[in-house]
N, CA, C and O of each residue as an XYZ file, in Angstrom:
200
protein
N     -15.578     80.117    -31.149
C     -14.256     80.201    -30.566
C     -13.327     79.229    -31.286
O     -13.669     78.066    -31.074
N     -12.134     79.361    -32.160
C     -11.008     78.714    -32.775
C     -10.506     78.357    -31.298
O     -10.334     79.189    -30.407
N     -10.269     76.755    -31.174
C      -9.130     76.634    -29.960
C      -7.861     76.690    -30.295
O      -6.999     76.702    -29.417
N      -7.502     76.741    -31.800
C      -6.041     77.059    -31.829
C      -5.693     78.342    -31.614
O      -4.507     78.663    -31.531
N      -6.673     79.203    -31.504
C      -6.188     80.797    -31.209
C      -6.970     80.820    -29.379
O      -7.425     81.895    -28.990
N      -7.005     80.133    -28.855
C      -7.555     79.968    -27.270
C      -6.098     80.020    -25.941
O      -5.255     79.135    -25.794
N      -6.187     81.143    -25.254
C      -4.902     80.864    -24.897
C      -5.475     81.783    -23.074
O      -6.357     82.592    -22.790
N      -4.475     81.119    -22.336
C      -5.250     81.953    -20.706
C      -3.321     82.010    -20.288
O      -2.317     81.334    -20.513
N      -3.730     83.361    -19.523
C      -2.493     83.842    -18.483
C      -2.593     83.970    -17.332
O      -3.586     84.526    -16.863
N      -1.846     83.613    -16.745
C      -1.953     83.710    -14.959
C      -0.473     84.506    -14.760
O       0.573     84.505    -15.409
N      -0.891     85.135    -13.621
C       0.834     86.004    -12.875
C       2.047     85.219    -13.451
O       2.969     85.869    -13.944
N       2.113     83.695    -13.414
C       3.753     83.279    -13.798
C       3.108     82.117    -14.756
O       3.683     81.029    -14.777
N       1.835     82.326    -15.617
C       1.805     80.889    -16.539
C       0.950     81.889    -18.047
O       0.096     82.774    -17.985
N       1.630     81.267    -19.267
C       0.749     81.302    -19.851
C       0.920     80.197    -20.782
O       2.041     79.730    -20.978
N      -0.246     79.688    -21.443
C      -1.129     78.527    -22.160
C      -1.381     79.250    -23.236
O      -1.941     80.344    -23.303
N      -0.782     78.345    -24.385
C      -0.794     78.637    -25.605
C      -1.300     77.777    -26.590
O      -2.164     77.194    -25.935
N      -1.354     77.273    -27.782
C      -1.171     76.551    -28.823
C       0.465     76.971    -29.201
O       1.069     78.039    -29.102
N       0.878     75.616    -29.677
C       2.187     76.033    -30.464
C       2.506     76.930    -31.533
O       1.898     76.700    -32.578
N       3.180     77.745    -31.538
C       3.212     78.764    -33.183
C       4.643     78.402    -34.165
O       5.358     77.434    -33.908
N       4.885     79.256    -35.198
C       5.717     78.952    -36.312
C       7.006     79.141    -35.218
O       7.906     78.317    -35.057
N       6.921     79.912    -34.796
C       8.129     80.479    -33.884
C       8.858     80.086    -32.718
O       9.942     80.436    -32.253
N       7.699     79.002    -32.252
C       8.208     77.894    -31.263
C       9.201     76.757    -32.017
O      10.248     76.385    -31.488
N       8.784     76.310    -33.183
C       9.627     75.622    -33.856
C      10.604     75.249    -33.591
O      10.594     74.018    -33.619
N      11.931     75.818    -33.209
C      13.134     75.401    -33.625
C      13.410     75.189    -31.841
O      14.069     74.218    -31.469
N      12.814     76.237    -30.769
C      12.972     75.612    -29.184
C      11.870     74.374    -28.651
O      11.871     74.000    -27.478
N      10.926     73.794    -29.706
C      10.604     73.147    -29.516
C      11.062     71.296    -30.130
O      10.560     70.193    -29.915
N      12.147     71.744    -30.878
C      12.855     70.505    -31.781
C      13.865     70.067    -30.501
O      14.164     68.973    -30.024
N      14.200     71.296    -30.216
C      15.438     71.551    -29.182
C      15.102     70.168    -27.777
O      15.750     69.242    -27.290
N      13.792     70.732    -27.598
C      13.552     70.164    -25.913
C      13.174     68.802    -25.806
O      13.281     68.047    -24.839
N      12.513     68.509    -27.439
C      12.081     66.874    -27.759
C      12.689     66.209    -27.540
O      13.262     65.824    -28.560
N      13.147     65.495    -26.295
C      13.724     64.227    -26.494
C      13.075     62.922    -26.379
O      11.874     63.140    -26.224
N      13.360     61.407    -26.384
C      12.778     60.095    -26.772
C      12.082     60.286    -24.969
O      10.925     59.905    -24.791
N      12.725     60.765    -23.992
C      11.207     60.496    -22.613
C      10.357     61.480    -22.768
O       9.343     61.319    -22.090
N      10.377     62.495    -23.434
C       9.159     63.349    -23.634
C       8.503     62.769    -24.627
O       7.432     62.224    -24.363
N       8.909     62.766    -25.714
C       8.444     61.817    -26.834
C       7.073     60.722    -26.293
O       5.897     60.786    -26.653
N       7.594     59.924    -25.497
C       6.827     58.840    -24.944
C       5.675     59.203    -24.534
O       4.705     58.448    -24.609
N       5.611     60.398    -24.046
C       3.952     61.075    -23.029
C       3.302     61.942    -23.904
O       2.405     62.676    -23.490
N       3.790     61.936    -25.507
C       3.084     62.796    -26.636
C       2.989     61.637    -28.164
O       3.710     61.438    -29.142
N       1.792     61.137    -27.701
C       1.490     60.071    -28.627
C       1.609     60.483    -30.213
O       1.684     59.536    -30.996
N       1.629     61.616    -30.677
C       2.276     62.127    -32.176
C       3.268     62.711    -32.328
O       3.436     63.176    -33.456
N       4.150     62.903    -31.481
C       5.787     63.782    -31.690
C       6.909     63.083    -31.461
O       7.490     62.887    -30.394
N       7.224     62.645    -32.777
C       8.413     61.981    -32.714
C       9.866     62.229    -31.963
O      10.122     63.427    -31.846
N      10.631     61.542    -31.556
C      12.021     62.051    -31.151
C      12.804     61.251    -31.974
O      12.452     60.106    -32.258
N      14.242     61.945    -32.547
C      14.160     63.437    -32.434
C      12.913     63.759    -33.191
O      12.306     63.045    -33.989
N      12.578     65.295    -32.683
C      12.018     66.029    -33.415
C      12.643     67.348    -34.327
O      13.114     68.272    -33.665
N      12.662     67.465    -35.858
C      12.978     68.427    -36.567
C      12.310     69.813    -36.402
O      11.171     70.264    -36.289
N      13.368     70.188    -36.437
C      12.408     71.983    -36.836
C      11.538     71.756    -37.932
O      10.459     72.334    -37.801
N      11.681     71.026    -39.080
C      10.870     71.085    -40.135
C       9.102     70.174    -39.606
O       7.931     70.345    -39.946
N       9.794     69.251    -38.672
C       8.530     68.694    -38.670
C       7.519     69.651    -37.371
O       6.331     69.939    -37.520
N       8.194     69.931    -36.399
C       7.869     71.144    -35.330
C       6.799     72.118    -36.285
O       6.324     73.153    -35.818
């Protein structure tokens, strides 16, 4: 089993790994208090580095 391709759905959730395509809404939502509770993702965060 790859856990980067491991993913579960429920009625209103689904669990993913991040993809190429999250990228640019995931640069978006990074800010320095999220930052803090994700010990490798800088804030800001770039689309390039996303």
């Amino acid at each position: 089993m790859d856990p980067l391709d491991t993913s579960f759905e429920t009625e209103r959730l689904l669990v993913r790994s991040c993809q190429v395509a999250d990228a640019e809404a995931l640069a978006g939502l990074m800010t320095p208090s999220i930052s803090a509770c994700l010990a490798t993702w800088p804030a800001p965060l770039t689309v390039v580095q996303a």
